[in-house]
KEKE-343652 format. One record per atom (N, C-alpha, C): x negated, z, y; residue in three letters. Coordinates in steps of 0.001 Angstrom, whole numbers, padded with zeros to 6 digits, always signed. Layout:
# KEKE-343652
XZYALA
...
//
This chain:
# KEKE-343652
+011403+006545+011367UNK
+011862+007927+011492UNK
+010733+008917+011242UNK
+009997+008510+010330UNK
+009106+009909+010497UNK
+007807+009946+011106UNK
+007759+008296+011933UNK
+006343+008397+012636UNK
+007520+008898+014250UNK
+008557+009217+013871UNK
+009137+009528+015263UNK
+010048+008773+016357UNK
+010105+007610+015651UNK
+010574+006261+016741UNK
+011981+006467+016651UNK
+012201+006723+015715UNK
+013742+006456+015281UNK
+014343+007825+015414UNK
+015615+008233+015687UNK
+016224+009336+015622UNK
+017370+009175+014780UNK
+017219+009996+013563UNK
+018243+009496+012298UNK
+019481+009661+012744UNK
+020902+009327+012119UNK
+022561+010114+012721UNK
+022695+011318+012062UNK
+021561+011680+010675UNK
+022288+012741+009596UNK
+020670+012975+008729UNK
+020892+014294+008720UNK
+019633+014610+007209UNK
+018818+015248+008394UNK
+017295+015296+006843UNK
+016402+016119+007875UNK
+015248+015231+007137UNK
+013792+015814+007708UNK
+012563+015177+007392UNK
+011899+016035+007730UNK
+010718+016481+006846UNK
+009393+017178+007387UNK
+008565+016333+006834UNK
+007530+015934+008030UNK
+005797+015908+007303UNK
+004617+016730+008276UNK
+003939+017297+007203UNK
+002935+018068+007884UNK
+003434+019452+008718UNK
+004974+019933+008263UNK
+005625+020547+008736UNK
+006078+020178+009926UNK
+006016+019281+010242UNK
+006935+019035+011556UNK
+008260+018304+011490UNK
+009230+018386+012313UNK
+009986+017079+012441UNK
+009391+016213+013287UNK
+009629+015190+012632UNK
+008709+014079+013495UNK
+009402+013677+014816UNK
+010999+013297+014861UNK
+011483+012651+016092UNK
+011646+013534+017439UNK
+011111+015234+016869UNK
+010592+016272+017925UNK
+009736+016417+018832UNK
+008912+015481+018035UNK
+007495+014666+018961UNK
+006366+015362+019009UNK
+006543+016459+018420UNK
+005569+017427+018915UNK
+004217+016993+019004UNK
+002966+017235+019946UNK
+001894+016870+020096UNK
+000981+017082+019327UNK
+001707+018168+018310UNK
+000507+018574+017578UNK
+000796+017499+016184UNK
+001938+017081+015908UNK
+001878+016318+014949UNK
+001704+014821+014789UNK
+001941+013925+016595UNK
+001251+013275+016747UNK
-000211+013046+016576UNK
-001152+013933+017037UNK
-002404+013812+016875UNK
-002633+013729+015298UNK
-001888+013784+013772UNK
-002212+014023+012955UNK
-001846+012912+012171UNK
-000877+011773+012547UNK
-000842+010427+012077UNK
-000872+009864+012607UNK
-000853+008549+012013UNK
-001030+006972+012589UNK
+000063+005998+011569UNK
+000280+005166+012979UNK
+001487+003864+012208UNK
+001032+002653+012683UNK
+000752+001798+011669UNK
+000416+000413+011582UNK
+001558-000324+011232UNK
+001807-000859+011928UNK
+002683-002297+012093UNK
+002560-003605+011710UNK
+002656-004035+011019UNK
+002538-005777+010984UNK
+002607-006457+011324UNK
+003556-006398+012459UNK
+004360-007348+013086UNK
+004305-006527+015078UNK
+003122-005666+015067UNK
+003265-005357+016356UNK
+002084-004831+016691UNK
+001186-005094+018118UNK
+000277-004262+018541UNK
+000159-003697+018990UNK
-000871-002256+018478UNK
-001483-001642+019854UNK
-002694-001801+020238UNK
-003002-002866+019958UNK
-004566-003324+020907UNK
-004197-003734+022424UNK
-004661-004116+023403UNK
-004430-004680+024634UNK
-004889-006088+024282UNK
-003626-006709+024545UNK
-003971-008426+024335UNK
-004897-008904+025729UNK
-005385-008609+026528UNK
-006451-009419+027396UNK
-007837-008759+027314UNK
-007737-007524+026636UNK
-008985-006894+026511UNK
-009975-006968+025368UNK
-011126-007281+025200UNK
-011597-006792+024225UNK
-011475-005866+022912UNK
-011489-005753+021703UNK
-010960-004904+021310UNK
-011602-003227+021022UNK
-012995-003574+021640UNK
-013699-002551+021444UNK
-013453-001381+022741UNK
-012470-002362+023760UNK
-012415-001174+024865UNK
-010839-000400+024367UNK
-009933-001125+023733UNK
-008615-000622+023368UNK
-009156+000945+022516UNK
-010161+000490+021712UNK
-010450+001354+020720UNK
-011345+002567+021518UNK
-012219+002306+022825UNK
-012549+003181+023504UNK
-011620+004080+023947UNK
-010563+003717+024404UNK
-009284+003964+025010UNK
-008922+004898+023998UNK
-008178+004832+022910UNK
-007982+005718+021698UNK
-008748+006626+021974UNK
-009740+006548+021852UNK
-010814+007842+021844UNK
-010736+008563+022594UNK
-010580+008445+024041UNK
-010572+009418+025183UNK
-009383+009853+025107UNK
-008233+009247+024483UNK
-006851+009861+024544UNK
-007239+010629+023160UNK
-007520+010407+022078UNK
-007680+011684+021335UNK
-009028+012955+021467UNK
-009529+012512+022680UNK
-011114+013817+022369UNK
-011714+013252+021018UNK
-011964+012097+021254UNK
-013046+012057+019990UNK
-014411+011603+021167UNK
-015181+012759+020234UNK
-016984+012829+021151UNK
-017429+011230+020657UNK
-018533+010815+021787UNK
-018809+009304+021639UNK
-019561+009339+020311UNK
-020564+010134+019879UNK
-021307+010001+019015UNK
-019941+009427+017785UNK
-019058+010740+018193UNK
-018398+010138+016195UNK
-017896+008548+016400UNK
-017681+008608+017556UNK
-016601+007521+017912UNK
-017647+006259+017238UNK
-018634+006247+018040UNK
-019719+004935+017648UNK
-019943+004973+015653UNK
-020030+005934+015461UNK
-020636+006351+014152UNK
-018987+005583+013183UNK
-018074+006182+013810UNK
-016843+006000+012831UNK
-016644+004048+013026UNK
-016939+003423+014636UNK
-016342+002116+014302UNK
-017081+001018+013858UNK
-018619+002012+013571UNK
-019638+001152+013191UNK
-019740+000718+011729UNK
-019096+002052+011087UNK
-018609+002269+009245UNK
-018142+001336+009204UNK
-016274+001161+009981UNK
-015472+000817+009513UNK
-015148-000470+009730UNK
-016505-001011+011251UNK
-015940-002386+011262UNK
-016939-003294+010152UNK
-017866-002611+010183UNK
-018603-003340+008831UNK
-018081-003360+008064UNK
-017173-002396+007416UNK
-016365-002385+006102UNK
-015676-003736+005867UNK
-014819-003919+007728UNK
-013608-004488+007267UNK
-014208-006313+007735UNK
-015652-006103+007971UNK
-016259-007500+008314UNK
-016097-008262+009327UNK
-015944-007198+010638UNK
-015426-007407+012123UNK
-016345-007373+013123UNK
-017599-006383+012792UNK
-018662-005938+013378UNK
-018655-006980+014515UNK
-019219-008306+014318UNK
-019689-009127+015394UNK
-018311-009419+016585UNK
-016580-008833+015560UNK
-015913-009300+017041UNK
-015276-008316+017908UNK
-015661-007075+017712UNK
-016079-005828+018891UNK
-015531-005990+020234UNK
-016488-007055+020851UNK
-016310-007814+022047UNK
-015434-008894+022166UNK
-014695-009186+021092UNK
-013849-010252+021684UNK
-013119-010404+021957UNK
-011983-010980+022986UNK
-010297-010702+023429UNK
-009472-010391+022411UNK
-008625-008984+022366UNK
-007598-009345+021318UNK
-006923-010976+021277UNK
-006763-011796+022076UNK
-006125-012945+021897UNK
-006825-013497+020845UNK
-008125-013648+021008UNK
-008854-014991+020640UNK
-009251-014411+018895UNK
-008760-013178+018611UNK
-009052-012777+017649UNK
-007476-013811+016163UNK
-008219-013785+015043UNK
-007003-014114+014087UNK
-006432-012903+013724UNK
-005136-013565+013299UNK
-004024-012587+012419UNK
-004879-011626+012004UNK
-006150-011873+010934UNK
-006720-010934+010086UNK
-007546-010167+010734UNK
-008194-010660+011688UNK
-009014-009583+012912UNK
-008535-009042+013182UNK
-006926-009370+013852UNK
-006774-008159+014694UNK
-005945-007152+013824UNK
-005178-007608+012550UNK
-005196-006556+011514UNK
-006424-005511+011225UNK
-007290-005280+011154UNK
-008625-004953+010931UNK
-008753-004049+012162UNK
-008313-004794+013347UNK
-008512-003938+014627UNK
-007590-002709+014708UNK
-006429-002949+014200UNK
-005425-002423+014426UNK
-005401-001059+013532UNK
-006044-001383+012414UNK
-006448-000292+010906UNK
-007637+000562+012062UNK
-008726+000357+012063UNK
-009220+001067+012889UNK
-009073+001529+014316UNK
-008315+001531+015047UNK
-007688+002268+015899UNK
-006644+002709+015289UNK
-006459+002813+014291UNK
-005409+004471+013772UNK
-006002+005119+013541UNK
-007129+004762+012693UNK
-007816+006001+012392UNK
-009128+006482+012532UNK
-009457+006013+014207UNK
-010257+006454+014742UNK
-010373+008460+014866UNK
-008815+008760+014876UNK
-008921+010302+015022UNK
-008850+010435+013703UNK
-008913+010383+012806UNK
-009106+010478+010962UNK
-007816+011428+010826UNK
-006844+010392+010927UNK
-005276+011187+010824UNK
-005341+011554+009251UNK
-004376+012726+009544UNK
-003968+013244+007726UNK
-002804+012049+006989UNK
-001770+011512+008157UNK
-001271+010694+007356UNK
-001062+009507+007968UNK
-001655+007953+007137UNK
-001302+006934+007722UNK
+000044+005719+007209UNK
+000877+005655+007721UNK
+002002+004730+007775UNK
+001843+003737+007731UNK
+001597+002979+006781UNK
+001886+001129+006887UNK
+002750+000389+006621UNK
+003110-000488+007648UNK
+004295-001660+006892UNK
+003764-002671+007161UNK
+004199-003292+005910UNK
+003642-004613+005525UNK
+002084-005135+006239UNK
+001489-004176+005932UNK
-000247-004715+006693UNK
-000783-005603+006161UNK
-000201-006192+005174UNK
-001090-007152+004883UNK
-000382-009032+005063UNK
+001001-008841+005991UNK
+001652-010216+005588UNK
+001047-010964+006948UNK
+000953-012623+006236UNK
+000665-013503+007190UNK
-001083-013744+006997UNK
-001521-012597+006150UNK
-003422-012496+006421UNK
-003618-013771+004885UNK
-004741-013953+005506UNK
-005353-014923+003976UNK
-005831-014251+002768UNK
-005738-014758+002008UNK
-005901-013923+000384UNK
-007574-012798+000689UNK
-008119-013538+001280UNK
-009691-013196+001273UNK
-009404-011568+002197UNK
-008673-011929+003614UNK
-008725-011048+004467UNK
-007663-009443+003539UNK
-006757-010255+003070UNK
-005892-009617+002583UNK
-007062-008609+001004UNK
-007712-008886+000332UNK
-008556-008406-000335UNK
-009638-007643+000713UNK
-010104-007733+001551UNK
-010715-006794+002839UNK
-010016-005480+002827UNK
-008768-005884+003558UNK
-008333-005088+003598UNK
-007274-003502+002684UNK
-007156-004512+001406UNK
-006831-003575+000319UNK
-007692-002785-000248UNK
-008577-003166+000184UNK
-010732-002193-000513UNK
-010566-001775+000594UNK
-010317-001667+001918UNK
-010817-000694+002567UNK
-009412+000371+002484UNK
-008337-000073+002813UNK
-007330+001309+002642UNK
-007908+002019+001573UNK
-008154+001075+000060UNK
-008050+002420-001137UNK
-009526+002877-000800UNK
-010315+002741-000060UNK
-011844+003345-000180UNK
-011623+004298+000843UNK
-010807+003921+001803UNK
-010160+005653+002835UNK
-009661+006241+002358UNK
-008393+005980+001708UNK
-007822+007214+000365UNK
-008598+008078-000042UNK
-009395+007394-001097UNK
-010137+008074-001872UNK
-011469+009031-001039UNK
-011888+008385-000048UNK
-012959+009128+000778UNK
-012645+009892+001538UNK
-011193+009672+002245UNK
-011085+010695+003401UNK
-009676+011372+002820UNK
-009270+011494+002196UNK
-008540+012005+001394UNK
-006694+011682+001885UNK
-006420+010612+003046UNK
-005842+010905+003566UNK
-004852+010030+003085UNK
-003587+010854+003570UNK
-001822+010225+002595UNK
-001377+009263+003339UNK
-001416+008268+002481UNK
-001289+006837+002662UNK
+000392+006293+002535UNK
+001372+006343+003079UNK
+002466+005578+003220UNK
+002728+004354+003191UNK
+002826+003397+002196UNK
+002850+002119+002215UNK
+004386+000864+002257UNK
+004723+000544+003074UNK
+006210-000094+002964UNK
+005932-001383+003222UNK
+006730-001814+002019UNK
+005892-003681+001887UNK
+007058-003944+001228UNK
+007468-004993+000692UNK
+008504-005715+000352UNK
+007472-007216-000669UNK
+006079-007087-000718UNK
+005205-007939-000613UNK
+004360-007075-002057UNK
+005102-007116-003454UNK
+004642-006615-004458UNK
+003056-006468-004803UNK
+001966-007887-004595UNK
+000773-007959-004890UNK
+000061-006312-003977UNK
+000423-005947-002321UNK
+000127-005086-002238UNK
+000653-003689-002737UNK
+001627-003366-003210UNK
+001885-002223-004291UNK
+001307-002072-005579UNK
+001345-003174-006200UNK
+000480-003072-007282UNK
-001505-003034-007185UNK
-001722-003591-006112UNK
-003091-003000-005893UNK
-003822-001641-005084UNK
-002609-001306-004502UNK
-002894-000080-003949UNK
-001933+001368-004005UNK
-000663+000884-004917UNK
+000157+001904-004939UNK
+000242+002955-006376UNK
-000346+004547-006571UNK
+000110+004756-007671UNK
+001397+005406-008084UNK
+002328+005733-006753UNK
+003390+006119-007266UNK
+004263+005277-006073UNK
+005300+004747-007036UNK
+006468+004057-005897UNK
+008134+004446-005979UNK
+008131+004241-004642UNK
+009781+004843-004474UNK
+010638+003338-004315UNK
+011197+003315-004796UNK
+012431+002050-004553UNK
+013981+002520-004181UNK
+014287+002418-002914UNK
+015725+002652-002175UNK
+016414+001121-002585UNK
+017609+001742-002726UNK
+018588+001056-002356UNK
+020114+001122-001633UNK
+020088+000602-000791UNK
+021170+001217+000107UNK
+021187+002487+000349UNK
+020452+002927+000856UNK
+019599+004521+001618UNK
+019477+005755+000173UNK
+019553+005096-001134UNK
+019675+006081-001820UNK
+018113+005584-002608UNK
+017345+006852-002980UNK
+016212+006419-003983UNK
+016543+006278-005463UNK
+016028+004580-005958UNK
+016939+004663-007074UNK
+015990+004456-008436UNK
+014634+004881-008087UNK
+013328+004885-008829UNK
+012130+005505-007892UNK
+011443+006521-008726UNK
+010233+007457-008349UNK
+009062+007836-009198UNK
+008499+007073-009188UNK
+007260+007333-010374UNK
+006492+005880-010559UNK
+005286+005874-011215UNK
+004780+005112-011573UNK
+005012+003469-011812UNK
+004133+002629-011433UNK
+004583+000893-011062UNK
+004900+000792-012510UNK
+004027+001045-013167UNK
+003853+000583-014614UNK
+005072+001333-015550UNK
+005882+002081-015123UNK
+006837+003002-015286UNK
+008716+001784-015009UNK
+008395+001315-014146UNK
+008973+000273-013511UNK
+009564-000768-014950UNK
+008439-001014-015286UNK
+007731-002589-016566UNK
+008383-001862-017555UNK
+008334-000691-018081UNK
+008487-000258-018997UNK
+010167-000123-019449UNK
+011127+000607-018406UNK
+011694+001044-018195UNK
+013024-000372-017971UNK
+012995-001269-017119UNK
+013307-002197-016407UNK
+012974-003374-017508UNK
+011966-003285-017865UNK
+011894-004662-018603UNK
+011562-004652-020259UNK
+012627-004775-020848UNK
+012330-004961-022434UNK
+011773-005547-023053UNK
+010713-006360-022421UNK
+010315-007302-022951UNK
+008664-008033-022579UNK
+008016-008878-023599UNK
+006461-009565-022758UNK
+007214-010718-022673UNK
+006079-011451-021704UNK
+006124-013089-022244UNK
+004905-013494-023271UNK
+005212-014566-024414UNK
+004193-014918-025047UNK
+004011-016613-024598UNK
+002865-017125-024141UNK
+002382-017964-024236UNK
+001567-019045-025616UNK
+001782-019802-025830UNK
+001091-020445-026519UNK
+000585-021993-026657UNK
-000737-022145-026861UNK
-001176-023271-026694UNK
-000974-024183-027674UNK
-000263-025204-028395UNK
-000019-026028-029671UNK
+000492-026820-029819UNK
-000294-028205-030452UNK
-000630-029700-030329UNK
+000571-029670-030534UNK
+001283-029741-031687UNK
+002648-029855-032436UNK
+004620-029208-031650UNK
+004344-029485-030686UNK
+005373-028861-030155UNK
+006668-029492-029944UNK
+006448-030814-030079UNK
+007400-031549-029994UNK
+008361-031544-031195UNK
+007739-031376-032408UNK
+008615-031557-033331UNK
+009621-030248-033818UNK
+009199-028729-033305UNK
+010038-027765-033161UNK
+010942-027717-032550UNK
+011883-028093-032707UNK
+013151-027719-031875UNK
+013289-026117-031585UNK
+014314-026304-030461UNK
+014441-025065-029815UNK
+015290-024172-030560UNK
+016302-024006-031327UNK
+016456-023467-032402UNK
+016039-023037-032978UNK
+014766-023240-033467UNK
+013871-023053-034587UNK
+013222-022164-033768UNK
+012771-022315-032740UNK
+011966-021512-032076UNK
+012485-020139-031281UNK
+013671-019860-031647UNK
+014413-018840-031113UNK
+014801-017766-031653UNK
+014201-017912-033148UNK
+014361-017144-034288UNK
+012512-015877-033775UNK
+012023-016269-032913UNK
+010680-015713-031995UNK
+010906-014876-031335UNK
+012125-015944-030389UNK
+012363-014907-028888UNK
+012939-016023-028275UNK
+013633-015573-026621UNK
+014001-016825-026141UNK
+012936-017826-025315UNK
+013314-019039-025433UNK
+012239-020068-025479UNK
+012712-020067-023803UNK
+011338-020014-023041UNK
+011540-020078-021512UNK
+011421-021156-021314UNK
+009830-021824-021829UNK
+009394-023176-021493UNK
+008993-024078-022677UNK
+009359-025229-022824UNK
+008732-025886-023821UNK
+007768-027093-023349UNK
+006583-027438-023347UNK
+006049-028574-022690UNK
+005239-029209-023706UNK
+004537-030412-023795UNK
+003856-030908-024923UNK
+002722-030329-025322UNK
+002389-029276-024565UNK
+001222-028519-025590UNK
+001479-027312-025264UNK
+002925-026533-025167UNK
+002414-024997-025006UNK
+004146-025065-025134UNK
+004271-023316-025385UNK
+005617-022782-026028UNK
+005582-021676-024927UNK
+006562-021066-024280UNK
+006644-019820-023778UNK
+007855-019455-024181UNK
+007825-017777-024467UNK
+008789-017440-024873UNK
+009006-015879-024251UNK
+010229-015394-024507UNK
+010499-013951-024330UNK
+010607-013111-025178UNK
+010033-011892-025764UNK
+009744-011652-026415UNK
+010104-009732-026607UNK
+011089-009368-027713UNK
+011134-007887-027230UNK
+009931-006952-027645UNK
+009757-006037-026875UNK
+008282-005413-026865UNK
+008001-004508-028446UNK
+009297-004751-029181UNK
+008956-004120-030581UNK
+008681-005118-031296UNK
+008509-006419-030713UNK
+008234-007502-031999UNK
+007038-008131-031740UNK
+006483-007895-030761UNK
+005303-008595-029786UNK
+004518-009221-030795UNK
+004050-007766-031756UNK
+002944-007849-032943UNK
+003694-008961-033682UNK
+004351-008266-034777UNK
+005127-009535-035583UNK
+005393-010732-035218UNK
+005635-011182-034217UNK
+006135-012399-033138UNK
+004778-013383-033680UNK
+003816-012449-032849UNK
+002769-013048-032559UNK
+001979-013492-033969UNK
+002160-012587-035102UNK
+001099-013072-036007UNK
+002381-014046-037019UNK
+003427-014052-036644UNK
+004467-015330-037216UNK
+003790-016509-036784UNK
+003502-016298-035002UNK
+003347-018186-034581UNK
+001909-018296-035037UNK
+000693-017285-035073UNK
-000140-017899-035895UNK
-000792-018277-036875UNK
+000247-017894-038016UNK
+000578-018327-039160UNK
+001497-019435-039709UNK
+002508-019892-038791UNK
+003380-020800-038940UNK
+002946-022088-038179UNK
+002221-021935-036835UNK
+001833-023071-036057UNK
+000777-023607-036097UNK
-000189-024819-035671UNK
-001745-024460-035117UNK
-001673-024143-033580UNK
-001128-023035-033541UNK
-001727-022624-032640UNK
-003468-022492-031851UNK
-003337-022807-030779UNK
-005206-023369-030366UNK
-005595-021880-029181UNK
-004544-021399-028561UNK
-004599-020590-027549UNK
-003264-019514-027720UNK
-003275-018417-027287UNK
-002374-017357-027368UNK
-002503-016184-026207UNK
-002019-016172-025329UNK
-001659-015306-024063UNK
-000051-014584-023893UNK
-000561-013145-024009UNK
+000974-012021-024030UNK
+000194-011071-022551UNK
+001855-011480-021708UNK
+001727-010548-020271UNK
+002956-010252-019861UNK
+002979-009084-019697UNK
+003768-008218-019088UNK
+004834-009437-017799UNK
+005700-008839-017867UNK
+007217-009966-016722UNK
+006492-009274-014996UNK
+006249-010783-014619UNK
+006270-010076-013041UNK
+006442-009259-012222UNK
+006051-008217-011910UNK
+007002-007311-011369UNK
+007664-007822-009934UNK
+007390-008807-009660UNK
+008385-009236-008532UNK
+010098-009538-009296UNK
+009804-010311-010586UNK
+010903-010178-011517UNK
+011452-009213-011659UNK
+010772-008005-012084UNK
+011578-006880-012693UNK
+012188-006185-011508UNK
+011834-006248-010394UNK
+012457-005563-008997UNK
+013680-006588-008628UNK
+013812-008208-008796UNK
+014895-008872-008779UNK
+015930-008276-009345UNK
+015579-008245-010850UNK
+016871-007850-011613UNK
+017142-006711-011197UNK
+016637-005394-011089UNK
+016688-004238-010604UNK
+017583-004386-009589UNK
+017566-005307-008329UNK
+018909-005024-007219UNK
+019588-005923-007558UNK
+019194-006901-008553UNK
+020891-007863-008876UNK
+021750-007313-009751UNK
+021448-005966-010196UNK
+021878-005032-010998UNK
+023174-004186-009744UNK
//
């Protein structure tokens, strides 16, 4: 709906002062929408002519044009495949391709969904350094819709969570943890584990995991301290690790709520 595709039944939307499903030309020229799951490269062409193509449809002069895909394909570690068929390119190339032909015209706002699913951890780290290094450099408002937490938490600082068309959280990830989850997990490393029963060990927190050398437990975030200097005073403890609940967890409970 607000890159325009969609025409809502009810409500309204502005970005950049426009309505978007109005189409207007002037507010086209001012974003870009990346897809995950769809291209606009030309699958038999090269991808450096798709991206030529962009250019003459937006008036971008050749100089910037060369100057901008020379930045950005080095950035995104594509440089050498310029010339090569969108086909023959991978998932993560032509992701990469696809990021730079949006923002060849250096839109004010770019739209992503899910840009990063299906890519390999490596490509997928490419590409999360280069969105936040456009943010921050070109100043431009970044829309991110993922369902795929690792990219919110590395590139998102404020998140909206809908549910059933209503927003039912707005603010900060870490706001989320706080709010949503009462609690750490404590880890611990210790020879002696067998002979604690789980009882005993619940007088801590609740016991998640018990295995022959390590204790995990749940732990409420006002006892963390105390918790913690109980088991290493009461146990031999050898190792000790306290982290925050998944936030893929804390968004579970959140809609099983």
């Amino acid at each position: 709906m607000l890159a325009g595709l969609l025409y809502p039944t009810s409500g309204s939307a502005k970005v950049l002062g426009y309505t978007p499903w109005e189409r207007h030309d002037g507010y086209r020229r001012q974003f870009a929408l990346v897809l995950g799951q769809k291209n606009q490269l030309w699958w038999d062409l090269p991808a450096r002519e798709s991206l030529e193509l962009n250019a003459k449809i937006y008036g971008i002069p050749t100089d910037r044009f060369e100057r901008t895909i020379g930045e950005m394909s080095e950035l995104l570690v594509v440089k050498d495949k310029l010339n090569v068929s969108v086909r023959e390119l991978s998932l993560g190339e032509r992701m990469k391709m696809e990021l730079i032909a949006s923002l060849l015209h250096q839109p004010k706002v770019l739209f992503l969904d899910e840009p990063t699913i299906g890519l390999d951890v490596t490509s997928q780290k490419i590409v999360r350094d280069f969105i936040r290094r456009h943010n921050t450099g070109q100043g431009t408002t970044i829309l991110l819709t993922s369902h795929y937490m690792a990219d919110i938490e590395a590139l998102c600082e404020r998140v909206i969570i809908i549910d059933h068309g209503k927003i039912f959280f707005d603010g900060k990830l870490g706001e989320i943890v706080d709010r949503f989850a009462d609690f750490k997990v404590i880890t611990i490393q210790c020879a002696s584990t067998e002979t604690r029963p789980n009882e005993d060990l619940s007088r801590f927190g609740e016991v998640v995991e018990k295995t022959p050398g390590s204790i995990t437990l749940k732990v409420k975030r006002d006892r963390v301290i105390p918790v913690c200097k109980s088991l290493l005073d009461e146990l031999p403890v050898t190792d000790i690790d306290i982290q925050e609940v998944p936030i893929e967890d804390v968004i579970r409970q959140i809609f099983a709520r």
